[in-house]
C-alpha positions as CSV (number, residue, x, y, z in Angstrom):
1,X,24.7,8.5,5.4
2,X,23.4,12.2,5.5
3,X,21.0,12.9,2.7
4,X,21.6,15.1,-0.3
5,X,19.6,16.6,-3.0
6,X,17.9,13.9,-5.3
7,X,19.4,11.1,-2.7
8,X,16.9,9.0,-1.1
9,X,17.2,7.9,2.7
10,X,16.5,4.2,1.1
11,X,19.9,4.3,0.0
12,X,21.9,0.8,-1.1
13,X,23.8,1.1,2.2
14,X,21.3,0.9,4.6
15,X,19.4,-2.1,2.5
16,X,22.8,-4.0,2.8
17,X,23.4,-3.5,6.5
18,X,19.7,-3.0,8.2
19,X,18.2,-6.5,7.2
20,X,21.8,-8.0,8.1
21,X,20.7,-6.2,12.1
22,X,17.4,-7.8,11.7
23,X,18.0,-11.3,10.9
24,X,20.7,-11.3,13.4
25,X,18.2,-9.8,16.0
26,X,15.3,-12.1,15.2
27,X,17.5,-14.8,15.1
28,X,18.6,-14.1,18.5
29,X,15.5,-13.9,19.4
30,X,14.7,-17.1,18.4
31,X,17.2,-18.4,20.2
32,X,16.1,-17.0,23.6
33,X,12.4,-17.9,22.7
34,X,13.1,-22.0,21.9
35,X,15.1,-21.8,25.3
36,X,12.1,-21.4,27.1
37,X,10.4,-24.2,25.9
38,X,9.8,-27.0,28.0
39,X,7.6,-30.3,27.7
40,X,6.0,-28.4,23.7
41,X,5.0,-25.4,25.5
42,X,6.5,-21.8,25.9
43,X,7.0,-19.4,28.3
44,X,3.6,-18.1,27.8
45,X,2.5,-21.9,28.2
46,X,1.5,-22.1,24.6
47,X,2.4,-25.0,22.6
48,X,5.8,-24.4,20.0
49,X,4.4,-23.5,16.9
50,X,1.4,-22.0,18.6
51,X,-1.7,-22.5,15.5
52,X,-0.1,-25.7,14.5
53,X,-1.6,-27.6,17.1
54,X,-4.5,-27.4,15.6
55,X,-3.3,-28.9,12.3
56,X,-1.8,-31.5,14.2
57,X,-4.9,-32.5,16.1
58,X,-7.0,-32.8,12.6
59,X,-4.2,-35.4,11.5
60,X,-4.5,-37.7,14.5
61,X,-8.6,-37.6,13.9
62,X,-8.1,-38.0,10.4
63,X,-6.0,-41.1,10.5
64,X,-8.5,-41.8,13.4
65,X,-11.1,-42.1,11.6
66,X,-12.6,-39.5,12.8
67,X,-12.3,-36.9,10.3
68,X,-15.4,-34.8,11.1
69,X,-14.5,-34.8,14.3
70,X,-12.4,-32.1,13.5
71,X,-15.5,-29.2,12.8
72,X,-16.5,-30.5,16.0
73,X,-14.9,-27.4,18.5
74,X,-15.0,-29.8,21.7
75,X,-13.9,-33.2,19.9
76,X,-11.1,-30.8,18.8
77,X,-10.2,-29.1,21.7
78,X,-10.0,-32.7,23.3
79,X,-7.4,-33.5,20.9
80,X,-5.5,-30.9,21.2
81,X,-5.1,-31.8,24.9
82,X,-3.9,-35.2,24.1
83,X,-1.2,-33.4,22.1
84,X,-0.4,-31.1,24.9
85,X,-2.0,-32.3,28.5
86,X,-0.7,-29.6,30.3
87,X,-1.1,-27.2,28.3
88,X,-4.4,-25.3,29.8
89,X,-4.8,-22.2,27.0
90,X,-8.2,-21.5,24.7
91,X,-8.0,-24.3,22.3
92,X,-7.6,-23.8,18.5
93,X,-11.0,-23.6,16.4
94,X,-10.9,-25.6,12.5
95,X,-12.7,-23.7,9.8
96,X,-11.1,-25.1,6.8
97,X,-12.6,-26.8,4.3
98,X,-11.5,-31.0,4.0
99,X,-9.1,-30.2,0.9
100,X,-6.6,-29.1,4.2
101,X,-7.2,-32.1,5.3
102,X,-5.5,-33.8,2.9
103,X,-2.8,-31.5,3.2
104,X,-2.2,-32.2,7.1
105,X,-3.6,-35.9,7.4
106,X,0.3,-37.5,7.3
107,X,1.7,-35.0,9.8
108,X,0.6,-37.3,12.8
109,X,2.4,-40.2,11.3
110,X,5.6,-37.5,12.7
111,X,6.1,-36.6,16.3
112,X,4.7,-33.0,16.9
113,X,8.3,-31.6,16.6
114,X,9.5,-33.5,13.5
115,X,5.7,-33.1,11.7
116,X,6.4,-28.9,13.0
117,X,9.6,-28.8,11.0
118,X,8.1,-30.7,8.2
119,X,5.4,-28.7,7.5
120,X,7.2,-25.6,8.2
121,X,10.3,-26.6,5.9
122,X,8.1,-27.8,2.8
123,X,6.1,-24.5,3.0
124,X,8.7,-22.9,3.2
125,X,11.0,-24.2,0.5
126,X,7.9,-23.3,-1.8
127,X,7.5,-19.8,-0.8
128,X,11.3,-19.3,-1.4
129,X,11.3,-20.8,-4.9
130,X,8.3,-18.8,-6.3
131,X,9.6,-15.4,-4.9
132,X,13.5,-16.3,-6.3
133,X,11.8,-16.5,-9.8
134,X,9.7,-13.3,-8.6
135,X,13.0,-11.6,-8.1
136,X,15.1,-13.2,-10.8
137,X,18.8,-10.9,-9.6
138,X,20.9,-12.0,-7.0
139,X,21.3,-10.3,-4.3
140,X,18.0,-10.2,-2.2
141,X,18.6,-12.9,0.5
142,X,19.4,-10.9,3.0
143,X,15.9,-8.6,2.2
144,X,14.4,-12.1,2.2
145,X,15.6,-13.8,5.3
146,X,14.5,-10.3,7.2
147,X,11.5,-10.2,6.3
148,X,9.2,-9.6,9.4
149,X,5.9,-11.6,7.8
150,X,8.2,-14.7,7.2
151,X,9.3,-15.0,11.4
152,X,5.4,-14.1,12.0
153,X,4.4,-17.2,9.4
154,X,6.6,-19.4,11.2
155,X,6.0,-18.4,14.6
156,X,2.5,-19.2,14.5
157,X,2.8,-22.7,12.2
158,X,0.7,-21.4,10.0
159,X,-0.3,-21.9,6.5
160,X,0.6,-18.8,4.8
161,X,3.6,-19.8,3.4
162,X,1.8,-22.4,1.5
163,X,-0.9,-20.2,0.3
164,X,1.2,-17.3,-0.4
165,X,3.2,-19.8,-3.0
166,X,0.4,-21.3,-4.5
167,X,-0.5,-17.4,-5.4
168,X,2.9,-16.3,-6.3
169,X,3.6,-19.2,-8.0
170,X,0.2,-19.3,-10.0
171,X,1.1,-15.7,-11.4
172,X,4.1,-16.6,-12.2
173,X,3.1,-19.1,-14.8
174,X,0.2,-17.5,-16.0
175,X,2.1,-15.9,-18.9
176,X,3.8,-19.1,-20.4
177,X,2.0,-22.0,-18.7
178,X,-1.5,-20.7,-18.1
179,X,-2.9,-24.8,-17.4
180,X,0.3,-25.2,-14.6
181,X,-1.1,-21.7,-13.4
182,X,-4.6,-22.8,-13.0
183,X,-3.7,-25.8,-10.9
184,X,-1.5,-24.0,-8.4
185,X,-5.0,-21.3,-8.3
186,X,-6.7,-24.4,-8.1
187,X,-4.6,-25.8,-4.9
188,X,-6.0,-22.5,-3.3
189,X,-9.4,-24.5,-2.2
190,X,-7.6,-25.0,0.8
191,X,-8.7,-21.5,1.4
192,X,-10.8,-20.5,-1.0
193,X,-12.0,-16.6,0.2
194,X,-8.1,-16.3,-0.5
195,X,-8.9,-16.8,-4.0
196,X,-11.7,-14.7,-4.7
197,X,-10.0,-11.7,-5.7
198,X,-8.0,-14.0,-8.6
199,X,-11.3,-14.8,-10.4
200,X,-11.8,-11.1,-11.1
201,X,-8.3,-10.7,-12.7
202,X,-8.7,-13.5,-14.7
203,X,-12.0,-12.3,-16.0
204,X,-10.4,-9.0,-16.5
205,X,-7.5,-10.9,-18.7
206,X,-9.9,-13.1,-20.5
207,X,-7.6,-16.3,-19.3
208,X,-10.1,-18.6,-20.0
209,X,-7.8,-21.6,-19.4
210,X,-6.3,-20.6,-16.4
211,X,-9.6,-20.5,-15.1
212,X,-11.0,-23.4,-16.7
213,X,-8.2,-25.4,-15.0
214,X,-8.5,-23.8,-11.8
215,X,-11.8,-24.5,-11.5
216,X,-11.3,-28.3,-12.5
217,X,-8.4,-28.7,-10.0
218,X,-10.6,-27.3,-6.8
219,X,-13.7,-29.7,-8.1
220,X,-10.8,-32.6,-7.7
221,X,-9.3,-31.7,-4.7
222,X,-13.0,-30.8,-3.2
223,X,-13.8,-34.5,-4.8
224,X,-10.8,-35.9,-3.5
225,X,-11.1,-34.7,0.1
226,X,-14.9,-36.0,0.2
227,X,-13.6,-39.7,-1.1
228,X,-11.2,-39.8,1.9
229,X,-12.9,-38.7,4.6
230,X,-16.6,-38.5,3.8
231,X,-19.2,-36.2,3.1
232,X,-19.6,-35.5,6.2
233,X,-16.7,-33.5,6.6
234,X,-17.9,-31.2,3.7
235,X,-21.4,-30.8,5.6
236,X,-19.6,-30.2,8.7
237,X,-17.2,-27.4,7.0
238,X,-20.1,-25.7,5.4
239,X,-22.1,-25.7,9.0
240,X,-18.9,-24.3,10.1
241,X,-18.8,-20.9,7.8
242,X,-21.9,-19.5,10.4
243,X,-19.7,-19.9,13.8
244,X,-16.6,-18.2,12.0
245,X,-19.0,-15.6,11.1
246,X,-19.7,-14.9,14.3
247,X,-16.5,-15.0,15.9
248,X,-15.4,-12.5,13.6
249,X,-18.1,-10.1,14.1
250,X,-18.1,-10.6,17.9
251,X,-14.3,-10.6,18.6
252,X,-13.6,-14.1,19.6
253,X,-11.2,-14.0,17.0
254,X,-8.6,-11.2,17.5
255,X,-9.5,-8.0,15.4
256,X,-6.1,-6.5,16.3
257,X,-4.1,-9.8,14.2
258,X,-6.6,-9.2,11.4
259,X,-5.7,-6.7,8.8
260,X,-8.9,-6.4,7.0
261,X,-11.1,-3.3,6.9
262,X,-13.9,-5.0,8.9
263,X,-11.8,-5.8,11.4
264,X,-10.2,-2.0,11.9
265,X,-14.1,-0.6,11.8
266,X,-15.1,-3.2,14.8
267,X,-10.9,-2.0,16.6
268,X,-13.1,1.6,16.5
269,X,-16.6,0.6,18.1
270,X,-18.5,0.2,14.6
271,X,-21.2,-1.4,14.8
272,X,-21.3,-4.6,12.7
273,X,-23.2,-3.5,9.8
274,X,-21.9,-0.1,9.6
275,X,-18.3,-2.4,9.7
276,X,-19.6,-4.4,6.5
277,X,-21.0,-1.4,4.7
278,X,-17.0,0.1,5.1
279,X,-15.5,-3.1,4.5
280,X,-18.0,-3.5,1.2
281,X,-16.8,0.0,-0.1
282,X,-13.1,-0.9,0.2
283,X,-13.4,-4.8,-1.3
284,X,-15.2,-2.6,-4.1
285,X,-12.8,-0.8,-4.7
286,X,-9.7,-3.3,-4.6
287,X,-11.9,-5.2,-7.2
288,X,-12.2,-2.1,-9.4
289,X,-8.5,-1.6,-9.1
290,X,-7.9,-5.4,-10.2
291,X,-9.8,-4.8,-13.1
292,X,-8.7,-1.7,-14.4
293,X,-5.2,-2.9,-13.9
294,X,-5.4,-6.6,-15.4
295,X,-7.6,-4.8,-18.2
296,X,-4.8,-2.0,-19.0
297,X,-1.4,-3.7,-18.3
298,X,0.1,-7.3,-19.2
299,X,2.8,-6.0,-16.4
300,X,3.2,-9.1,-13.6
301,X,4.7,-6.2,-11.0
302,X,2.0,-3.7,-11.4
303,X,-1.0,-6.6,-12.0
304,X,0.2,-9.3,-9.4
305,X,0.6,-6.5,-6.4
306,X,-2.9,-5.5,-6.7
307,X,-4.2,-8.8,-7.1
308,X,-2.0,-10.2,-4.1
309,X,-2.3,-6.9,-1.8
310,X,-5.8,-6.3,-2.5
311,X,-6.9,-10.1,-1.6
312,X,-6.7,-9.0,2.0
313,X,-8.8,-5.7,0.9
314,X,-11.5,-7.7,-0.1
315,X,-11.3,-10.7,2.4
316,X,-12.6,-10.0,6.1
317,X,-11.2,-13.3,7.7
318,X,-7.4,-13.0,7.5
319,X,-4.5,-13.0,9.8
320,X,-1.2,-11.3,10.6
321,X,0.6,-14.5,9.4
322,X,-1.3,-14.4,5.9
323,X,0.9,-10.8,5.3
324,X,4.2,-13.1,4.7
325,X,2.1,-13.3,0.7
326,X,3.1,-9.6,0.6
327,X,6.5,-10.4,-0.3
328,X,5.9,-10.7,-3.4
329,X,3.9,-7.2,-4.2
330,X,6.5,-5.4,-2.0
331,X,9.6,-7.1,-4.4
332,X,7.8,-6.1,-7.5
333,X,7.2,-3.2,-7.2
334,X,10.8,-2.8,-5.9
335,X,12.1,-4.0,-9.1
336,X,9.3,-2.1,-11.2
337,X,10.8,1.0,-9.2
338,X,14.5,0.4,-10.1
339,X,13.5,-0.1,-13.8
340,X,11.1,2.9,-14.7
341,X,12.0,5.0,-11.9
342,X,10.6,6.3,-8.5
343,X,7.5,8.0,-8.1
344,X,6.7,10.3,-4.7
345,X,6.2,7.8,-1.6
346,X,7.2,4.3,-3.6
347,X,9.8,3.6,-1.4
348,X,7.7,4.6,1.9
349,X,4.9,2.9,1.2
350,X,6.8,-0.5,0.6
351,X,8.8,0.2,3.8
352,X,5.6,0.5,5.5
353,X,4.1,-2.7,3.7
354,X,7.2,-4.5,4.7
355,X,7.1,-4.0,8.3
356,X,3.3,-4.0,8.6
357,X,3.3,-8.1,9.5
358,X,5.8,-6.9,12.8
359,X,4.3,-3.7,14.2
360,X,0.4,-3.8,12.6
361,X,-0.5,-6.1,15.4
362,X,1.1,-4.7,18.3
363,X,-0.2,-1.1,17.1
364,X,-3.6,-2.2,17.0
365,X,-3.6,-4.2,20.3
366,X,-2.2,-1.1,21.6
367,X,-4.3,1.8,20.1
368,X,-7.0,0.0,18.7
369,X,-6.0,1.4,15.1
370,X,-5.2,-1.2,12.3
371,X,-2.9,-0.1,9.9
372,X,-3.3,-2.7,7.7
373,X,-5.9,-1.6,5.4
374,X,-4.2,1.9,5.5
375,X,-0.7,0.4,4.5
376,X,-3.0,-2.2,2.0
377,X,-4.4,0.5,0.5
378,X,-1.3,2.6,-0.7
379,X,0.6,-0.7,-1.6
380,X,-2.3,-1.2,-4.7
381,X,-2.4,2.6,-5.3
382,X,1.2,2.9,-5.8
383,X,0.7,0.0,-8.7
384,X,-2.5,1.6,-9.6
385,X,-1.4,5.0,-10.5
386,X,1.7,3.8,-12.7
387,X,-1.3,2.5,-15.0
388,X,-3.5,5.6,-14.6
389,X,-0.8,8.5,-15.5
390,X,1.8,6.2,-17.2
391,X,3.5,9.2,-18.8
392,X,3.5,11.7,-15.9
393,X,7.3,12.0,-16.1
394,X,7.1,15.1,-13.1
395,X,5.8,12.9,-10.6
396,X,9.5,10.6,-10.9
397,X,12.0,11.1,-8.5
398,X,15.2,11.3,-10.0
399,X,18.5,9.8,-8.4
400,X,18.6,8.1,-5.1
401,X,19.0,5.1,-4.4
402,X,17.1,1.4,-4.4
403,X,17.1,-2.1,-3.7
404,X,20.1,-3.6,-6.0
């Protein structure tokens, strides 16, 4: 597999065989990691499924009763115990608004394990459905089934999966069924700063329905939430937003899982507002680059990567198991590749997007630098620039080979 003139080292070769290594390697891995599970809790002593605890807690408050309980830290620490007594970790903190809650209320009618799977399974069975039509070729399983930000999603029981389909799948539709589109948006209440970044694009495309509906479908869920659990549960979200503010700026919450610009300032001793001023100048200009893109092209490759990659540009509270949403940027701009053409660093900078859920946290635990913004960054410019110089034929690479 030696490289020639005009051949790229990304050849079709190594795409077939390398993911084929890394699924068999995580899967091993997996293997080795359930085996030292005992009584729900790992090797490390934290519980399987590590952040689902959390979401399992809510439930048994919710059908409980006791919904508010849950923006309560102790009341859901206490839970979490009940879940796991011997477990003797930090607990879990719940800054979500109630429209989760309705999401995770039945999962307590499972045991843990069973609810686990549940969750896991339907997320994931979303996830895979929107980015099949993403693809729309055969041939990408493998690619799929390697991907490091879908064994990070999993690992932690986490929500990303969910999210990252209700985003993929909202884009998806906007072209032909622009009401569906702005319910799935919509759905994204259940973590709304993750859908921010969407009401610039729509602005920018004048999709007035898509946002009409959107907008409808979070007052419902935000309506429907309040009905089931009370408004005390919104009142206790909102009284919530302050603490999460200040784990974030603090450190209570990781900075080296976080791939947001904030977070990589404060990895580097910046102070906090000299962190938001940096973080303010790069959200700026991920917005700018959603605009001029969503203004310029009708393309879903080139406008949903900057919309999806530059959410976590814009976004200071996010986590290493939100990344699994960049899937869906990193196979479009694959495809868009293959159809028009390489451009200098493509292929590079979506290798370096696709690995960035596996190494961006152990790097920045390690060396205090997070790559994420870095790797962030060049995923939107590659989209960018294919609007900006459309017709700058010199900066193609001809030959080599690509995903097929």
């Amino acid at each position: 597999m030696t490289n020639t003139p005009g051949h790229h080292w990304l050849d079709e070769e190594r795409l077939r065989v390398y993911p084929r290594i890394l699924v068999v390697m995580s899967g091993l891995a997996a293997i080795v990691y359930l085996a030292t599970v005992r009584d729900g809790l790992d090797f490390r002593g934290a519980p399987l499924g590590t952040d689902f605890v959390t979401f399992y807690a809510a439930s048994k408050l919710a059908l409980a009763g006791r919904a508010a309980d849950v923006f309560d830290y102790q009341l859901l620490a206490d839970a979490q115990r009940t879940v796991f007594p011997t477990y003797d970790g930090g607990p879990f903190a719940w800054f979500y608004p109630p429209t989760f809650l309705l999401v995770v209320a039945p999962l307590a009618l499972l045991p843990y394990v069973p609810a686990l799977v549940a969750f896991v399974g339907a997320s994931f069975a979303g996830w895979l459905a929107a980015l099949r039509r993403a693809i729309a070729r055969p041939g990408a399983g493998w690619l799929i089934a390697s991907f490091p930000g879908l064994w990070v999603c999993v690992a932690h029981g986490q929500n990303g999966l969910l999210t990252a389909a209700l985003a993929g799948g909202s884009l998806l539709l906007l072209p032909r069924r622009p009401m569906l589109s702005g319910v799935l948006l919509g759905l994204l209440i259940i973590k709304p700063h993750l859908a921010v970044l969407f009401a610039v694009a729509l602005l920018a495309a004048r999709a007035w329905r898509t946002m009409l509906v959107a907008v409808a479908t979070a007052v419902v869920a935000l309506g429907a939430s309040v009905v089931a659990f009370g408004r005390d549960t919104l009142n206790a979200w909102l009284g919530t937003l302050q603490i999460a503010r200040v784990a974030i700026e603090q450190g209570y919450l990781p900075w080296s899982k976080m791939p947001s610009t904030f977070a990589a300032l404060r990895l580097l001793g910046t102070p906090v507002a000299g962190a938001y001023v940096g973080h303010a100048a790069v959200a700026l200009a991920a917005a700018v680059a959603v605009w001029l893109v969503w203004r310029r092209t009708d393309d879903l490759a080139l406008r949903g990567t900057v919309l999806m990659a530059g959410t976590f540009l814009v976004n200071p509270y996010a986590f290493d198991y939100d990344l699994v949403w960049l899937a869906f940027p990193i196979a479009w701009m694959a495809l868009y590749g293959l159809a028009n053409g390489w451009r200098k660093g493509d292929r590079e900078v979506l290798v370096l997007a696709w690995l960035l859920p596996a190494l961006g946290t152990a790097i920045a635990a390690a060396t205090h630098v997070q790559l994420a913004p870095i790797a962030l960054a060049a995923l939107v410019w590659i989209a960018v620039r294919r609007v900006w110089t459309p017709r700058r034929a010199a900066t193609v690479e001809v030959g080599g080979g690509g995903p097929s």
